[in-house]
N, C-alpha and C positions, 0 to 999 in steps of 0.2 A: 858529287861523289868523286870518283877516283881522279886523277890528274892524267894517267896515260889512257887514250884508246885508240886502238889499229885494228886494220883487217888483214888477214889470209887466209891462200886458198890450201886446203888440206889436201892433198891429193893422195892416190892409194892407187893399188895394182885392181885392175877389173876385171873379173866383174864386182859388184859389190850390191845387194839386195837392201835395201834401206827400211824394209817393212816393219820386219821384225826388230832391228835394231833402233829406229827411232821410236817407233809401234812401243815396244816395251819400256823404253823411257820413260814416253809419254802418259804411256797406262800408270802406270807404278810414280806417277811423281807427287815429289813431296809437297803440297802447299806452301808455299811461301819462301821455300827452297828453289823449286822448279816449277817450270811452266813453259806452255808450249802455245804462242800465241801470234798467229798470222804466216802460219810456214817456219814459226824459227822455236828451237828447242834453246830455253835458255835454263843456267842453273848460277849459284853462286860457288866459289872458288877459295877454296883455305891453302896458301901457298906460302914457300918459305919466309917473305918478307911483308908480307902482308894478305889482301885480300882480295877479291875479283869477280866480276859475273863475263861468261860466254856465253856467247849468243851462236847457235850453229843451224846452220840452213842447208840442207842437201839439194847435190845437185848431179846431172846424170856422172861428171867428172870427177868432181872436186865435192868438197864440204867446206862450206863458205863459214868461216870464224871469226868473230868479231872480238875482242874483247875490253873489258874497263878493269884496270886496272890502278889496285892502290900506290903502288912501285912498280916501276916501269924495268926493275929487275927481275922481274919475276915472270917475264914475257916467254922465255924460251922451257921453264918451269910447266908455265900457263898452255900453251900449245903441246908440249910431254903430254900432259893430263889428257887431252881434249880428244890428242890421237888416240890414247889409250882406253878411254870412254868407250871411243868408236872402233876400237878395234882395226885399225885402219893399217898397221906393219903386217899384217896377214898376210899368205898365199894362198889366194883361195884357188886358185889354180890345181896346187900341190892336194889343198885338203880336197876340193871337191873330188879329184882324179883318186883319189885317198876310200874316201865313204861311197863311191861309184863302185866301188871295186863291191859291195856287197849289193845282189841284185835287187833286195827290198828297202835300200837305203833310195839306190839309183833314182829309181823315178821322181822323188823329193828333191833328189839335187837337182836335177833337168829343170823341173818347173821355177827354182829360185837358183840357180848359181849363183856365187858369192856371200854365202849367208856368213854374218859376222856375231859376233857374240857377246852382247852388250854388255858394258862392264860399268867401272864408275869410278867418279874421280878423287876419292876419299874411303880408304880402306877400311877404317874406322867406322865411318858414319854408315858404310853397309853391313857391316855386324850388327850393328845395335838393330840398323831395319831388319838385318831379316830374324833379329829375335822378336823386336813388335810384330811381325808377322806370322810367327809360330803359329800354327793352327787355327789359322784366324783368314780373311778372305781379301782379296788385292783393297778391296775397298775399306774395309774393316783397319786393315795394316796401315793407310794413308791417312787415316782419323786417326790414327793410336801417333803418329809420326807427325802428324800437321801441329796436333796436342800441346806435345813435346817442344818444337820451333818456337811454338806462340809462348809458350811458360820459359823457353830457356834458349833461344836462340839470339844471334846477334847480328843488329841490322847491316848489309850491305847493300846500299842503295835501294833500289826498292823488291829487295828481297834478304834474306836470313843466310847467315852459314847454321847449318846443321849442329845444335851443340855436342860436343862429346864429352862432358862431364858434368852431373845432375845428380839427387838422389834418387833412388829407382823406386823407393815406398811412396813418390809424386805421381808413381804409373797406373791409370786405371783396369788394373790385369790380373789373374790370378795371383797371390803368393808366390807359387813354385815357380810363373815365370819373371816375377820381380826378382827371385833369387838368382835364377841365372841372366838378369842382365848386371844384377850386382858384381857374379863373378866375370862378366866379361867387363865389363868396367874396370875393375881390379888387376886384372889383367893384361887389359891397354896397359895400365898406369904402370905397371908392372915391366913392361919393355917387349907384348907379343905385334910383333911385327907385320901388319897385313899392308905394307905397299908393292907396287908392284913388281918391286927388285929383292923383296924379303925370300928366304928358304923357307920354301914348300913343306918342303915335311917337316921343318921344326915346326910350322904355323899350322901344318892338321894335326901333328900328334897335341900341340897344345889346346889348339882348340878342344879336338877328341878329349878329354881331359877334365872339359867344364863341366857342369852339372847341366843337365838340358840339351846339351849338344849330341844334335842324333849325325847320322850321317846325309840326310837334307839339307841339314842346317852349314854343316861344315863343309859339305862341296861346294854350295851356292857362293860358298863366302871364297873358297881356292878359285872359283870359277870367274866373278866379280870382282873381286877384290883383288886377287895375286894374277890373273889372267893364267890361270892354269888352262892349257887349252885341253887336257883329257878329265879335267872336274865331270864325274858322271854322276848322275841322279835316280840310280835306279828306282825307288819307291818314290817317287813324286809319282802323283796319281794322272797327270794329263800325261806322263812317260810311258805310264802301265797300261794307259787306253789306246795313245796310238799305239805303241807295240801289239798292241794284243790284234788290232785294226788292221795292220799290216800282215797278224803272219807268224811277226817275231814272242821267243817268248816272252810273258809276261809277268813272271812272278820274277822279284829282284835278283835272287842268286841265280837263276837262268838265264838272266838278261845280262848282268853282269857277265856271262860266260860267254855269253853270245856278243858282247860289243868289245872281246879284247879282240875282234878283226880291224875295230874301227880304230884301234889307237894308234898315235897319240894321238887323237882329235874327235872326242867323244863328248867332250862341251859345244862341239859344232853338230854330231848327231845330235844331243838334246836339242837345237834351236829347227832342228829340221823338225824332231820327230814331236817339239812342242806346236810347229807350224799344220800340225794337221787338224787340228779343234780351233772349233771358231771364238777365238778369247781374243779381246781388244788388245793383248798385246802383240797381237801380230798384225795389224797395220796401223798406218798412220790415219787421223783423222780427216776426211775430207774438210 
């Protein structure tokens, strides 16, 4: 496979909780894309000159990166992504002193300081997931995505890059959601920009826009994809449980009123107030 490989050490401001962030990775990953095996979270890499897998190993200091690389231009490219994955330019300092300031947040923060906000390293390829995973279950979404890889993915080394263009009448799925991945497909192609230097709100009013696109659908993707750090989720249902668990309100436009204390950093409330239900994306595998 690729001709260049190197290591470095990624380093970030601390603290830095690794649960939820590799935790969620982990959970959520895509067969033959990703995988997380023997301590190291690996995925494969679409980058400007070519193509790549990293390999990232946490560690109390650092996050240990390894990667294979098709073009050894593509190295400083390759590491961008990787920090941005992991959310690693953060202040969690700032944010946690930030979400502390509300007293039912507090105690979430104390128990995990430094929660980061797992993101991903292909804007594109997280649309399309989190449309295969419209109403549908973490595991349900990674069969409808593995599917997809195996019918139309393209090998690098001994894993896939995630395809991003397919017909969508190949999807084992409703109709109405082959339509709208039709219109987000369309729309890529189209010039809607979800990397993580694109403008925000041109990319939710377009999204907001699509047929399908609720407002779950379209934070997730500001949240993941653009690294919006105030992407909020108020009807996601493990949002509505903790909240309600805590205290806080619970019904969306209540909660929405209640977390403009949190902003801007209300994608970092989600990861807390997701961390209080016991769901595999919040830790790592033993």
């Amino acid at each position: 496979m690729p001709p260049a490989t190197f290591s470095e050490q990624l380093h970030f401001q601390a603290p830095l909780c690794p649960d939820n962030l590799f935790g969620h990775l982990i959970a959520t990953a895509v067969p033959g894309v990703e995988e997380w095996r023997n301590g190291v979270y690996r995925r494969s890499l679409r980058l400007p000159c070519g193509f790549g897998i990293a390999s990232l190993r946490p560690f109390p200091d650092h996050v240990e990166c390894t990667l294979q690389l098709s073009d050894s231009r593509d190295s400083a490219s390759a590491l961008d992504l990787c920090r941005f994955l992991l959310d690693l330019d953060a202040d969690p300092l700032a944010i946690d002193a930030a979400l502390s300031a509300d007293p039912l947040l507090a105690p979430l923060v104390s128990v995990a300081p430094g929660r980061r906000v797992p993101r991903t390293v292909d804007g594109a390829e997280f649309a399309i997931r989190a449309v295969l995973g419209q109403q549908v279950s973490t595991k349900a979404a990674r069969t409808h995505a593995a599917r997809l890889v195996a019918a139309f993915g393209t090998p690098v080394g001994d894993l896939y890059l995630f395809p991003l263009s397919f017909d969508p009448a190949a999807l084992a799925m409703p109709e109405s959601r082959r339509r709208t991945m039709a219109a987000l497909l369309d729309a890529l192609e189209s010039g809607l920009d979800l990397s993580p230097g694109a403008d925000r709100a041109v990319a939710r009013e377009w999204l907001s826009s699509l047929p399908g696109f609720g407002p779950w659908t379209v934070e997730s993707i500001l949240m993941r994809s653009l690294g919006d750090p105030d992407a909020f989720l108020p009807t996601d249902l493990g949002i509505r449980l903790a909240a309600e668990a805590l205290g806080l309100p619970s019904t969306p436009a209540a909660l929405v009123r209640r977390s403009e204390a949190w902003r801007p950093w209300r994608a970092y409330a989600v990861q807390h107030l997701w961390a209080t239900g016991d769901h595999e994306v919040n830790r790592i595998p033993a």
